[in-house]
N, C-alpha and C positions, 0 to 999 in steps of 0.2 A: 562476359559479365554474369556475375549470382544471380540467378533465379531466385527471386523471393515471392511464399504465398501468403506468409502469416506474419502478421506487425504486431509483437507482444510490449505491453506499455506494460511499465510498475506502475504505484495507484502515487502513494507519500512523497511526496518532495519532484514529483516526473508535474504529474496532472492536475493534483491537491499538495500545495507547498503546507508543511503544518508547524506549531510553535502553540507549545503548552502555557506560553503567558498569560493567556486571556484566562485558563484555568487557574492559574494560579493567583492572578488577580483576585477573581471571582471567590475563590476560600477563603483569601485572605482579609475580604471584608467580611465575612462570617466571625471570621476569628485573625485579629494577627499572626501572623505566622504560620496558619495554618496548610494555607498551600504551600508554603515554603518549605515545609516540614514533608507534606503531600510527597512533593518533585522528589525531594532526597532520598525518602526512601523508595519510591519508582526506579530513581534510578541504579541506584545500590542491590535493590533486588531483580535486577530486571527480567533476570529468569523467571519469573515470577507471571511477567507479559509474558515472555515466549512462548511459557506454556500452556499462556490461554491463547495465542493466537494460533498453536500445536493442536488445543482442542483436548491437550489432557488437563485441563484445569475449566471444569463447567462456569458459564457464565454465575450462576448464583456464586459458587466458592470465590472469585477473582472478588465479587460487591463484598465480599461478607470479610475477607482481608482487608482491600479498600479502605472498607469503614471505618473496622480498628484502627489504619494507621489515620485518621482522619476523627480518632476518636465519638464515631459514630453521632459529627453535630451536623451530618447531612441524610438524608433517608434516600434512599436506593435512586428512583426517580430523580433527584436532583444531581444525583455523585455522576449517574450516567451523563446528565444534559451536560456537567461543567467538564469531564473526564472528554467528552467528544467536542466539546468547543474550540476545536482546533486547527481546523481545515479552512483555508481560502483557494482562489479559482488560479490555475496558472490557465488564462485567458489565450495568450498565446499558443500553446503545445495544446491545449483543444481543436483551436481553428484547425489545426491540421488532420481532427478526426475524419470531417467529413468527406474532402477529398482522398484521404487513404483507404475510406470506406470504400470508394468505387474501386477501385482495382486489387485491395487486398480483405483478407478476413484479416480480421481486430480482433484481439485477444487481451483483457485485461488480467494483471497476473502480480497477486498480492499477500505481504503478510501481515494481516490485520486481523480484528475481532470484531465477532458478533456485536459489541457493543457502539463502535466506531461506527459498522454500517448501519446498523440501526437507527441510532439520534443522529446521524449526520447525512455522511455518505453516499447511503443508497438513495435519497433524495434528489442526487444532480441529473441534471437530465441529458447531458453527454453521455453516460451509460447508455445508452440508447443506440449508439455508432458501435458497441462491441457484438461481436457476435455469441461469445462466449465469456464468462467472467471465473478466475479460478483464485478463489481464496483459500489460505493456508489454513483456517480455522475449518474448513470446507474438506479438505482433502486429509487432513493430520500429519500435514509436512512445510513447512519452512524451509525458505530461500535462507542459504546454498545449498539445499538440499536435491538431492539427484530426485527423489522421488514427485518434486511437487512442479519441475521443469516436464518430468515425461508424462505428468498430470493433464497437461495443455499440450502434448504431441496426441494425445489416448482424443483427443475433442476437435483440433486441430485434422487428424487423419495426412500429416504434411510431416514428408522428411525432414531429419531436423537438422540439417541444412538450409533450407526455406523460411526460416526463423528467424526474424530480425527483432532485437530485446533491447529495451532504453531501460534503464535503472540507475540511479544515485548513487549506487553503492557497488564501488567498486567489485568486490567479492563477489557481489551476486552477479555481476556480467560476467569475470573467470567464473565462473562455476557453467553462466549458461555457453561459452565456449568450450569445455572442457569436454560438452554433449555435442559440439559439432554448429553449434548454432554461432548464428555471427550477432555481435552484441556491442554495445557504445555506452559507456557511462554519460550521461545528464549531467552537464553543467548550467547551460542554459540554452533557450532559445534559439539563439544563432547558431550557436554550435550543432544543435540537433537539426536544426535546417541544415547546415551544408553537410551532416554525414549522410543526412536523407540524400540531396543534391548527388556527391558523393558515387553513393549506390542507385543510381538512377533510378529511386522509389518514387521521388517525385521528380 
């Protein structure tokens, strides 16, 4: 059987399921259409996020685009609280922090932005059960990126065989095998129970 030391969670859609409606709600009583408008262009440019959550795009530049497309009828403060208003609790795949605290280090490992942990995020207090947290805006690398997986080996100190990685997204689990590490796409709950199960993690 694998030897496993280190349990690497993603953050988006593993531990915090998230959906921009609530934001977009939220503009659109400001203005018709407004968030509607919002979403479109986020998503058409979304290079745009990448490379604020890369860290080459400074939080001011990312609000100060923002704005414009949002025709500047929100002030910084406010774009941030409706932009993070998106995260709920996957209550589930938390409970399972605590016990995989006693036998393994917990490693969270994410591509997000200063902005999201700030108004939201860094709030929850499941963060608590990692021992180390590595964000992409943190390191200046994105998932599937080789660099931002051996980011969490450099903190870790565990061959990365040892390495067990839940993610949503497909890609990003090939990529964290391609390093050697053993990895499972997040579907749901049950599922990640019995791959736990599975590999006699729990």
């Amino acid at each position: 059987m694998r030897k496993y030391s280190a349990i690497v969670f993603d953050l988006g859609n593993v531990l915090l399921p998230f959906d921009y409606t609530k934001t977009i709600k939220r503009m659109n009583s400001l203005e018709p259409g407004l968030g509607d408008n919002f979403y479109e262009f986020y998503n058409k440019n979304y290079h745009i996020h990448r490379d604020f959550e890369k860290g080459k795009i400074s939080e001011a530049d990312f609000i100060k685009i923002m704005l414009s497309v949002v025709d500047n009828k929100l002030d910084a403060e406010t774009f941030c609280d409706y932009y993070s208003d998106i995260f709920s609790l996957n209550k589930n795949v938390i409970s399972l922090l605590p016990d995989l605290k006693k036998n393994y280090k917990l490693f969270l490992l994410s591509n997000t932005d200063s902005i999201h942990k700030r108004y939201r995020w860094e709030k929850y207090d499941f963060l608590k059960f990692f021992d180390h947290i590595i964000l992409s805006f943190e390191v200046g690398a994105v998932k599937p990126e080789k660099s931002i997986y051996r980011s969490v080996e450099k903190v870790s100190a565990f061959p990365s065989g040892e390495h067990f990685y839940i993610d949503d997204i497909q890609e990003y689990v090939d990529a964290a095998k391609e390093l050697g590490w053993d990895a499972v796409r997040f579907e749901n709950y049950e599922r990640l129970n019995a791959d736990l199960e599975e590999r006699e993690i729990i």
